[in-house]
C-alpha positions in Angstrom: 0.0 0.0 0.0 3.1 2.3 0.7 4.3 1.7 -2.8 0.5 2.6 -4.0 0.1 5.8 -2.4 3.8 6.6 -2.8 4.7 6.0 -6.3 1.3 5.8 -8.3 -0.7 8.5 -7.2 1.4 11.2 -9.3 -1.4 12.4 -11.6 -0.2 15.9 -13.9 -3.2 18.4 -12.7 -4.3 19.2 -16.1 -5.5 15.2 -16.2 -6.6 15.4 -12.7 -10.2 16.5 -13.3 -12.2 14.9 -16.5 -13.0 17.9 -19.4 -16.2 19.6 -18.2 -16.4 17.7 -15.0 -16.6 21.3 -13.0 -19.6 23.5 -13.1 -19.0 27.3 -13.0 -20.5 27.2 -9.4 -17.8 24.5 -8.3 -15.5 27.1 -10.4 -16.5 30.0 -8.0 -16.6 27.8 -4.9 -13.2 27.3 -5.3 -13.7 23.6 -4.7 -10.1 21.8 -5.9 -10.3 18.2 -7.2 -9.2 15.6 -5.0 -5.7 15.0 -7.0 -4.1 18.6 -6.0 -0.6 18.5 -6.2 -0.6 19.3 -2.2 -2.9 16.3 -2.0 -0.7 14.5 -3.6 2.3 15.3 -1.7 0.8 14.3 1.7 0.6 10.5 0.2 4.3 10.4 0.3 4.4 11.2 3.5 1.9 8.9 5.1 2.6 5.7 7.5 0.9 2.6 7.7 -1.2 3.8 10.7 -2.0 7.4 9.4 -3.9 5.2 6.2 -6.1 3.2 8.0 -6.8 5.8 10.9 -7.4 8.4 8.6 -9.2 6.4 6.3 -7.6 6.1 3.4 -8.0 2.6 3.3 -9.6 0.0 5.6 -7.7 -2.8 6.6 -7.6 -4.6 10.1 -9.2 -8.0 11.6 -12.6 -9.0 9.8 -14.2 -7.8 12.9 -12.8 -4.3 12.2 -13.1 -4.2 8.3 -16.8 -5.3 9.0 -17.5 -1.8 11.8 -15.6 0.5 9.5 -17.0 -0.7 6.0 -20.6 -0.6 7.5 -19.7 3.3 8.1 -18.8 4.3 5.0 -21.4 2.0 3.5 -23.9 3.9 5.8 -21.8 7.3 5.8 -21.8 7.2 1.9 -25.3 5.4 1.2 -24.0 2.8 -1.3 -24.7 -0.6 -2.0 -21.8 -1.9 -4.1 -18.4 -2.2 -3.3 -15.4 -2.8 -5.0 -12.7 -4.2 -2.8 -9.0 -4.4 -3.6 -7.8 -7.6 -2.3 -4.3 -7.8 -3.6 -1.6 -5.0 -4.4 1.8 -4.7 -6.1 3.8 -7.6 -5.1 1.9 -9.2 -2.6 2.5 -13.3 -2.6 -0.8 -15.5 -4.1 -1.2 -17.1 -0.7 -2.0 -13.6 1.4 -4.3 -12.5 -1.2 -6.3 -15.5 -1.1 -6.5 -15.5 2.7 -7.9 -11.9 2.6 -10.3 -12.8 0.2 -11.2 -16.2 1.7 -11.4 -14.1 5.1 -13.6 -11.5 3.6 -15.7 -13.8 2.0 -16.5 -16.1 5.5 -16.5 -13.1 7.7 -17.2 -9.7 6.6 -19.6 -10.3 3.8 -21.9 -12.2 5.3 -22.6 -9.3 7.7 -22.8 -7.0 5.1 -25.3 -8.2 2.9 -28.5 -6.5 4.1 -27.0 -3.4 5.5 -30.0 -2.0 2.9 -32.8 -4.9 3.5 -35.0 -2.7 1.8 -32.9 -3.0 -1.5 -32.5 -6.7 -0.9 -33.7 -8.1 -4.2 -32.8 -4.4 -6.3 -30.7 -5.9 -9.1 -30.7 -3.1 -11.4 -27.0 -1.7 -11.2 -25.2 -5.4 -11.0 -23.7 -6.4 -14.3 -25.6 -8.5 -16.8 -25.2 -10.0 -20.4 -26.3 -8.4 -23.2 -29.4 -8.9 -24.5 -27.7 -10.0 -27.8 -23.7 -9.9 -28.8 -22.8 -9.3 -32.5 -21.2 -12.8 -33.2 -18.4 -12.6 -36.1 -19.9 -15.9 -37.2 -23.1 -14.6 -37.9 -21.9 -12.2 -40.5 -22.5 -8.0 -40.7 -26.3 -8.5 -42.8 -27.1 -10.6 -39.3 -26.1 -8.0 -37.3 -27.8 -5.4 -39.2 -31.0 -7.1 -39.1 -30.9 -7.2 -35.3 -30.0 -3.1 -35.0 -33.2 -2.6 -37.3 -35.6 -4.5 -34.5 -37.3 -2.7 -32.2 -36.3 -2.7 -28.8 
């Protein structure tokens, strides 16, 4: 994680904020994107301790990634997370005890943080309704963009 926020967080601040991502209000609010240079320079700088205190990343036994993911679930009201289970040159076998231990023992108690949005499928990943198959030929596949929807 030191090598992470160390050596791959340099970002050059004209590719720090996507093309139109600030409004003229943002603009005048003099709000700065997260990837400031002086941002950046307090990565360098940060131990171990300072990352998961301050939050930058959340790490610990499964009993403490469970407490401090239901906050940020809760604190940030979302429902999917993306978690990062193995960084830079950390060996096969750790990784797969974090995920092992993340799947037995912090997942479970995860699940219906939201009970109400239990069986609310809508924003997980699903096939396409049809995929363009080179087999088929281009006439097949522009015989399906001509059907209705």
């Amino acid at each position: 994680m030191s090598y992470f926020y160390n050596r791959c967080l340099h970002v050059y601040q004209g590719f720090a904020d996507a093309p139109g991502y600030r409004t003229i209000k943002t603009i005048q609010a003099n709000v700065l994107n997260a990837l400031s240079e002086e941002f950046q320079n307090l990565f360098t700088t940060l131990t171990w301790k300072q990352l998961v205190d301050d939050g930058y990343i959340i790490a610990g036994s499964p009993q403490t990634v469970r407490q401090r993911m239901e906050e940020m679930i809760k604190g940030l009201r979302i429902g999917h997370v993306f978690g990062l289970f193995h960084v830079g040159d950390m060996p096969d076998w750790k990784a797969r005890h974090s995920s092992k231990l993340f799947a037995e023992e912090v997942m479970p108690y995860l699940r219906d943080v939201w009970p109400v949005w239990r069986d609310d499928d809508r924003w997980w990943c699903k096939p396409l309704a049809y995929r363009a198959r080179p087999e088929e030929g281009i006439e097949a596949a522009r015989q399906h963009a001509r059907r209705p929807q």
